[in-house]
N, C-alpha and C positions, 0 to 999 in steps of 0.2 A: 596097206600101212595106215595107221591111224595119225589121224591129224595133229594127235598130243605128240606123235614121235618127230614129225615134218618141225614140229617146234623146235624139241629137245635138237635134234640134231642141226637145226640152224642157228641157232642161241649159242652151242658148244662153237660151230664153225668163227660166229662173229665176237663172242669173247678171247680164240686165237688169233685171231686176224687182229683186234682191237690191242694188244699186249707185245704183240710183236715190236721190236723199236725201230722205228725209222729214221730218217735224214729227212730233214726240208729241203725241198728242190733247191731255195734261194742261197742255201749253205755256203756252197763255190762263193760266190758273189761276196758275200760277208767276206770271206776269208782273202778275197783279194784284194778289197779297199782296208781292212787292217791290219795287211802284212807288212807292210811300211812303215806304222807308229811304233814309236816306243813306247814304252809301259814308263805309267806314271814315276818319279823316285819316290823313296818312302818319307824323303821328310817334308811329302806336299800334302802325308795324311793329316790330320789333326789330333786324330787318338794318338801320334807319336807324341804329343806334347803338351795337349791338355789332358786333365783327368777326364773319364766316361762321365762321371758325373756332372759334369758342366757341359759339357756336348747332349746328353739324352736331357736336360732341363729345359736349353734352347728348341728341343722338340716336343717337349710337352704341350697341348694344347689346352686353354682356359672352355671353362665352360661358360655359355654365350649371357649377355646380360641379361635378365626377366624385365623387360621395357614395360610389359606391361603394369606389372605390380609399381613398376617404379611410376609408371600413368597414372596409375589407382593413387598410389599415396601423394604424387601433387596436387592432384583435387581434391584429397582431403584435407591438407594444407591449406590450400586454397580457401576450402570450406570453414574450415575452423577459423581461419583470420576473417575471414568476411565476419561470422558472428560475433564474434571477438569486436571486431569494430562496431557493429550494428547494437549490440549491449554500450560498449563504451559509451556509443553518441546518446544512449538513449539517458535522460536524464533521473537521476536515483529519487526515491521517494520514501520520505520517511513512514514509519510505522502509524497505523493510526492512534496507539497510545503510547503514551509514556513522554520522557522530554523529547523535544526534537529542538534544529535551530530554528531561527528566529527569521520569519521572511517578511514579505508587505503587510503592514495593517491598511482593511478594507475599512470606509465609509463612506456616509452619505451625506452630500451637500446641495442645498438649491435641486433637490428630485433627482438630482441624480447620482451614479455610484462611482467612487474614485478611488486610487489607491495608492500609497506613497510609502515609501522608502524610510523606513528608521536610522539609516544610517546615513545616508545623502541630503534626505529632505525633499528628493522630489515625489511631485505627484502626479499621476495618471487618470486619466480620464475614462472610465471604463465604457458608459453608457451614456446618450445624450437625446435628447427629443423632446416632446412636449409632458411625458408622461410621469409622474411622480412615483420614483424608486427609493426606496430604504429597505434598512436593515438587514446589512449585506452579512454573507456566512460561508465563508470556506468552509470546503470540504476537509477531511479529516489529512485527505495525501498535498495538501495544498493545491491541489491543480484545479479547481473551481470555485464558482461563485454561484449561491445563491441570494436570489432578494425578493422581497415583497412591491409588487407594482400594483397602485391602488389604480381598481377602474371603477366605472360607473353603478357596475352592477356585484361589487366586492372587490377581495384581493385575490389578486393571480401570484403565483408563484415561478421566477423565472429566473434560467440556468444561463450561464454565461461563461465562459474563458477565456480570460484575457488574451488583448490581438484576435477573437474572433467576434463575429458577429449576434448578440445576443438571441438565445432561444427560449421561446414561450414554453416554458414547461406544464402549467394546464390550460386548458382552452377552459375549465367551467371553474369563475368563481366562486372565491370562501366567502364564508358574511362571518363576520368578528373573529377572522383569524388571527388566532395567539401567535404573536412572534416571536415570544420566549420559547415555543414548543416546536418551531421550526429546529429539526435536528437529522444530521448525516448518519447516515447507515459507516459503521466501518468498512466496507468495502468501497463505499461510494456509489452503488446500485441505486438506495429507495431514501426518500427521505420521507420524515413524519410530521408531521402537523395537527395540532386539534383546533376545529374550525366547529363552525354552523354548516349544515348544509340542510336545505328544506325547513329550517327552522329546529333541527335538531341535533345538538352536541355530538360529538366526536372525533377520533382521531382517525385520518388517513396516512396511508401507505402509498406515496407517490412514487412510480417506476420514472426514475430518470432517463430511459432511455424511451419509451412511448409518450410519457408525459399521461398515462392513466395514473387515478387519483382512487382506491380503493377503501373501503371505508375498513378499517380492523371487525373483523365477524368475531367478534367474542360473544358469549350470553351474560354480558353484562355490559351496563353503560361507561364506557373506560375514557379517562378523560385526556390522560397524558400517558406517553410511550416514553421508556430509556434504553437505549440499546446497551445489551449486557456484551462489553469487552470481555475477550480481543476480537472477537468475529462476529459479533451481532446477532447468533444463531437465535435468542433467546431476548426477551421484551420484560422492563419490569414496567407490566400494567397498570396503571391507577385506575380504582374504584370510585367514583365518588357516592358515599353510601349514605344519605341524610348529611348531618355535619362532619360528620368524620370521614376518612379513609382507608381502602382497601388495597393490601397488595397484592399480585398472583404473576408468578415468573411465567411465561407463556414462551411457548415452541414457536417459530417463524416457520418452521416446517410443516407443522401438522395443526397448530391452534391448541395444540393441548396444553393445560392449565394447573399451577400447584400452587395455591393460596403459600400467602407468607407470612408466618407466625410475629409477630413484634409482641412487646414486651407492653404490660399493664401501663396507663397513666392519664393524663386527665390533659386537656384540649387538645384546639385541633394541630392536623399533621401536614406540613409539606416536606417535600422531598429534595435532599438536595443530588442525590446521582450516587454512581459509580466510582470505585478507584479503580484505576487504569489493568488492573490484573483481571477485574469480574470476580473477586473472592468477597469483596463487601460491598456494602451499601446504607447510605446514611439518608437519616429524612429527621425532621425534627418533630418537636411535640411544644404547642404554648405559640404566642404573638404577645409581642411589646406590649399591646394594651391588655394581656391577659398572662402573668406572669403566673411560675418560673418559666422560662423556656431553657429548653435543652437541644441536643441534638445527639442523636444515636449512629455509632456508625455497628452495624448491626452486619457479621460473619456470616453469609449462607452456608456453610458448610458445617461451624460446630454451632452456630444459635445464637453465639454469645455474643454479648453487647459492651461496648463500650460508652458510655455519656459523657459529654462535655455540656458545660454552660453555657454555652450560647448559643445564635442562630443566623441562620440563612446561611450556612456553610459551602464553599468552592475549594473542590479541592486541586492541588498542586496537580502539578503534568507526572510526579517521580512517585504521588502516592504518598507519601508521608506525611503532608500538612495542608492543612485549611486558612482560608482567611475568610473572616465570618463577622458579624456584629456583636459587638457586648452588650450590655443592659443600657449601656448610657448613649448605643448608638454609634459608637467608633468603632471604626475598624482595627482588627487583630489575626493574628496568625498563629496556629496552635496546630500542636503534632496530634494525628489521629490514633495515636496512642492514649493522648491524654493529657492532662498540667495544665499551665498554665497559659493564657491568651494573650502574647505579647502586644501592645498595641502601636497601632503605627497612623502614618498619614495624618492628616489633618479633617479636621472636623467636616468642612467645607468638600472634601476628596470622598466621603463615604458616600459608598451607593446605596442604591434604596432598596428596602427590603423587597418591594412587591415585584420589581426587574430581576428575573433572573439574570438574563444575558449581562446589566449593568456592571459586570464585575469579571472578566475574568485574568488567570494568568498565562506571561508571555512562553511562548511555546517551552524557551530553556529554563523558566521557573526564577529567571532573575530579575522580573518586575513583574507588578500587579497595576492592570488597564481598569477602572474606574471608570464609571456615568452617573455621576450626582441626580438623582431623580430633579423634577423642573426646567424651566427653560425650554431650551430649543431643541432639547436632546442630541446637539454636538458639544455639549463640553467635557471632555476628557481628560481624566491624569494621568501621569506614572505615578507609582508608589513605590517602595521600596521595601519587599517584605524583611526587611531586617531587620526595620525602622529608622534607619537613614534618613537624615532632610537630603529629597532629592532637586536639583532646580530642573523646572521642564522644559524639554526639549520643543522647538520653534516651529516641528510639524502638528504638533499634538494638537496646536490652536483648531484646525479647522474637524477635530473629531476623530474615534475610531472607534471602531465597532468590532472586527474582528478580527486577531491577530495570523499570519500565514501560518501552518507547520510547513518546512522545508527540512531535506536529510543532512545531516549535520558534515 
């Protein structure tokens, strides 16, 4: 017989055997421990008296929490309020143009720099030693200070923040550093300067954070930098080319150069800046003792110019107006549009033309800060571009040089 059939016919035997019904031995036993109970009555069932429907609900089972994901989302929770706070504490900073509020004006007293409260009157102490510091200069977000500290061997240029400890920002001095050309980058990265170095003119590019002092590589002798708002990406370079002047919009990126066209006229040209947008830029033509003087505020994008009559023009934090010199020497404020130069302040209050820095306005454009050229170079005024007689306020006596922007 073959071994296939030794299967077939054991598999047949244990699938009869396997089907057959049997009794469990322990059967007896059951049956004589619940021969004695009674069976339940019927109205101990529940289905006699509630409906199926609320009996099979009480047996439905839930499905188990996801703890995990519910872990997940309270440390994001978590996360987000921690940043949430950490933004909160940090304190807001206004734009580098346009108006902002009105924080500490910075100055210099007795070599050193101080800084007080327009609203209080008090004053702080920023820097103190034997060394003689001036012409102090906030940075555009208000969170620093620059100033000029004269050594033996020139000026040094040095970075400061209030409540901390002053930092040298170059170790090799300027010889006849301009301190009207001391100016903050809009980010607050580099500031500019045009100095002597080795005996010859130029502007530098100081990193505030190495405190290297590089000279601008242009292929021409550039005498003063403007950083073109809102970002600084771009420089309106001055030439100085014989007696007149050159301008060229220059790349901070790359040094690349595109001369800039102005309009025909006769003397010479300074500059007075940017409006806060970077869409124009005004410079004048003419000096007091070489009249007419004008000032152009001149559109890089269609050409066109606008002239007004007068000069040394500043303009407003919102871009709409200047306050500038008339012929007789007073000060006035006039829309860059055009018209008329209302005059304001008193005789005494005007600044001098040859100061830039001497004149600017308060962050929110609702006063004009004054430095009468002479003197000690601390006496300062409010003026009131409306022309208001304003009376002055009790801090103003000891000077100020440069007003804070703070976020409003």
């Amino acid at each position: 017989m073959k071994r296939a059939d030794n299967l077939e016919r054991d598999l047949a035997i244990w699938l009869a055997d396997t089907a057959t019904p049997r009794v469990p031995d322990f059967t007896d036993d059951i049956l004589r421990l619940t021969a004695g109970m009674r069976q339940r009555p019927r109205w101990s069932f529940p289905e006699r008296w509630l409906p199926m429907s609320v009996i099979t609900l009480a047996r439905q089972t839930f499905k188990p929490l996801p703890w995990r994901t519910i872990g997940l989302l309270a440390v994001l929770a978590l996360l987000i309020a921690a940043v949430a706070a950490y933004v909160g504490s940090r304190p807001r900073l206004p734009a580098p143009f346009g108006p902002a509020a009105n924080g500490l004006v910075a100055y210099a007293g007795d070599g050193d720099i101080y800084t007080v409260d327009p609203i209080t009157g008090a004053s702080s102490k920023v820097t103190s030693g034997p060394e003689q510091d001036a012409e102090p200069r906030w940075s555009l977000d208000g969170t620093r200070l620059v100033f000029v500290r004269a050594a033996s061997e020139g000026d040094l240029l040095v970075l400061v923040d209030p409540g901390k400890p002053d930092k040298l920002l170059t170790t090799e001095a300027f010889t006849e550093l301009d301190s009207d050309s001391v100016a903050w980058s809009p980010d607050g990265r580099f500031i500019s300067a045009s100095a002597l170095r080795d005996g010859s003119p130029g502007v530098f590019i100081v990193d505030t954070a190495t405190g290297e002092a590089t000279p601008l590589a242009v292929d021409f002798a550039a005498t003063a930098v403007y950083w073109r708002p809102p970002d600084g990406r771009q420089l309106m370079v001055i030439e100085e080319a014989g007696p007149d002047l050159r301008f060229h919009l220059v790349s901070l990126a790359d040094l690349s150069r595109k001369p800039v066209s102005l309009t025909d006229g006769s003397g010479p040209i300074r500059v007075s800046g940017w409006t806060p947008d970077g869409g124009r830029f005004l410079y004048q033509r003419g000096e007091y003792d070489a009249p007419p003087i004008e000032t152009h505020v001149l559109d890089l994008t269609t050409g066109q110019e606008v002239t007004i009559d007068v000069g040394y023009g500043h303009i407003s934090n919102d871009g709409t107006r200047m306050v500038a010199l008339n012929d007789q020497e007073g000060m006035c404020v006039v829309e860059l549009s055009g018209g008329p130069c209302v005059p304001i302040g008193l005789s005494a209050q005007a600044f001098g033309p040859s100061h830039a820095t001497g004149v600017q306005w308060s962050p929110d454009d609702e006063w004009i800060l004054t430095r009468p050229p002479g003197g000690d170079g601390t006496t300062a005024f409010l003026v009131d571009p409306d022309g208001a007689a304003l009376e002055q306020p009790s801090w103003i006596t000891n000077g100020a040089v440069s007003w804070q922007r703070v976020a409003p």
